[in-house]
N, C-alpha and C positions, 0 to 999 in steps of 0.2 A: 453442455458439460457433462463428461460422466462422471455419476454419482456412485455407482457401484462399493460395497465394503471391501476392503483390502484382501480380508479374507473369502471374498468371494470370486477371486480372478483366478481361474484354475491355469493362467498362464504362469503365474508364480507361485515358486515352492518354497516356503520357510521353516527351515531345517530347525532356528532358533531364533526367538527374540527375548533381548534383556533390556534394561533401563540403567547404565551407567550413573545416571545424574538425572536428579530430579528437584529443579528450585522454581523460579518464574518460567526458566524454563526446562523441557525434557530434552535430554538426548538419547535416542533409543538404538543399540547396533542388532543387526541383522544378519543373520547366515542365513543364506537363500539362495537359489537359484532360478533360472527364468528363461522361458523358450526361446529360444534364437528366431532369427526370418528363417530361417530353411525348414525350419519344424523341431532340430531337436532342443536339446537342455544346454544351457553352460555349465562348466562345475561349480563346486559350490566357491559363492563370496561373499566377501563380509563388507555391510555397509552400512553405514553412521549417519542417523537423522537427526536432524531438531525439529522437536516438535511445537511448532508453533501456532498451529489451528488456523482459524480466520479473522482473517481483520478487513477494514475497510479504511478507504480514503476516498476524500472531497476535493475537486478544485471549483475554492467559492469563485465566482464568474459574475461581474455588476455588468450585464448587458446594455445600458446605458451611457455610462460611462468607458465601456470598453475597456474592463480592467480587470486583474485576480488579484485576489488576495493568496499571499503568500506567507509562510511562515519561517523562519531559522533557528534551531534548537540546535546542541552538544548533539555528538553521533559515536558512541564508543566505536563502533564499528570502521567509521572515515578514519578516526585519530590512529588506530591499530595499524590502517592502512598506508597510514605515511600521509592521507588528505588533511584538507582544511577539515578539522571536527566537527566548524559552525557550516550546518550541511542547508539547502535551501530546498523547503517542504512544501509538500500542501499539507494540510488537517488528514490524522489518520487514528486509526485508535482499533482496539482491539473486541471481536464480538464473543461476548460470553455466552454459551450453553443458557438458547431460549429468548436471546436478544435477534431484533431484527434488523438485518444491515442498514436500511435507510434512517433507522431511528437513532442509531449507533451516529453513524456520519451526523445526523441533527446535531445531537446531541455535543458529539466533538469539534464541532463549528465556533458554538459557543463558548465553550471552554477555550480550544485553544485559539479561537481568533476573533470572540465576541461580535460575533453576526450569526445573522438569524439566515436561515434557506427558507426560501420560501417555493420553490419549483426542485425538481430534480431530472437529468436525465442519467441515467447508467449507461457506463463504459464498459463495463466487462469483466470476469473473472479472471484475475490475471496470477502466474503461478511465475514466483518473483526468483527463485532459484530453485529448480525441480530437483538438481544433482545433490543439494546438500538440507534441504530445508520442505516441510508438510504445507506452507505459507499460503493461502489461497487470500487473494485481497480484491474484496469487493470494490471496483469504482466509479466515482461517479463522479458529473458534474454541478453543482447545486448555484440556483441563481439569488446571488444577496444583492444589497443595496452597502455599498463601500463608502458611505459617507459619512466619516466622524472613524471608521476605520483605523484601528492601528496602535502602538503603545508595546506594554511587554504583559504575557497573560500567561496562562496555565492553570496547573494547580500544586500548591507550594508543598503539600503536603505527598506528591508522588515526586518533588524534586523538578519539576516543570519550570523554565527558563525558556517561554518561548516570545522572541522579537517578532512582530506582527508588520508586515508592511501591503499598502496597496502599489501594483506594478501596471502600467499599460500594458495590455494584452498581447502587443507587438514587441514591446522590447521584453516581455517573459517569453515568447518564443524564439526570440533571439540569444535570450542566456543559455535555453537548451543546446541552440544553433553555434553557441560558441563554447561551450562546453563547462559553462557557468554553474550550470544544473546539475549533479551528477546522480539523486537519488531518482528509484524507478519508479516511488511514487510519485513522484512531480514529471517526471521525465513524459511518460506515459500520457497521464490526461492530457498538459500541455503542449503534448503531439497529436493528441484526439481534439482537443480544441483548437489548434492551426487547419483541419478540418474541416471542422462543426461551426467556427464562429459565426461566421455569417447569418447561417440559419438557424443559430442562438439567437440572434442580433434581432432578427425579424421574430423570430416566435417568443421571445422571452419578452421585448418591446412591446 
């Protein structure tokens, strides 16, 4: 993945940057321009980020059992959209400046789905919408034990509402398959794990 600073791409030119809106989160616009494939510049445009940073998401995985643990919370986002709002997740949470991604995922296991990882494999850096959004979301898959699994968790005090269910591994790849699933944080691993299962299955076992 490159890691390069923004301001270090001598491929693009920023004429201007401002910060419109500044609350949880940033919206920052842009006058810029930027080399084309033939070699030269386009003219200048103007283009509107959110600034989101990094986050990370887990799909807990009982390789035993042959099951995930799944999540369902409120999505302002779906509702805006015209979807079902109660959107069907995995564990995701946000890394702060000096946190580290696997600790983060631990961490938001428990919270939002009270199980513990006790293995981990990583998925990949995945860039959730590059056109509109800074988003980079660390993922992973983390191996729990699903048993006693489930209820409603969060935490009350960020407004957290989330329904905790354990799914057979086959029929959560079939809600993606039918289009049950619609976020790309679940989307994603539970297509990295149709996959990997198997040889989760034997290595995690």
């Amino acid at each position: 993945m490159m890691t390069r600073r923004p301001d270090d791409d001598d491929r693009v030119d920023i004429l201007e940057h401002t910060r419109p809106y500044g609350g949880f989160f940033q919206l920052d616009r842009y006058n810029l321009r930027h080399r084309k494939h033939d070699g030269g510049w386009t003219p200048p445009l103007v283009r509107e980020v959110l600034e989101r940073g990094r986050t990370v998401a887990l799909l807990p995985y009982d390789p035993v059992r042959d099951a995930v643990v799944l999540i369902e919370q409120f999505r302002i986002g779906a509702y805006t959209a015209g979807l079902d709002p109660w959107q069907i997740e995995v564990v995701a949470g946000v890394i702060e400046p000096g946190e580290a991604a696997d600790d983060v995922a631990r961490r938001e296991t428990v919270e939002e789905a009270g199980c513990r990882v006790t293995d981990m494999q990583r998925i990949g850096s995945i860039l959730l919408s590059s056109g509109a959004s800074s988003e980079v979301a660390e993922m992973f898959c983390g191996r729990v034990d699903s048993a006693g699994v489930g209820g409603i968790h969060g935490l009350a005090h960020e407004g957290e509402d989330i329904r905790v269910t354990v799914v057979p591994a086959g029929e959560a790849i079939d809600k993606v398959n039918g289009g049950a699933v619609m976020s790309g944080y679940a989307v994603i691993p539970l297509q990295w794990l149709a996959l990997n299962r198997e040889r989760l299955r034997v290595g995690w076992s």
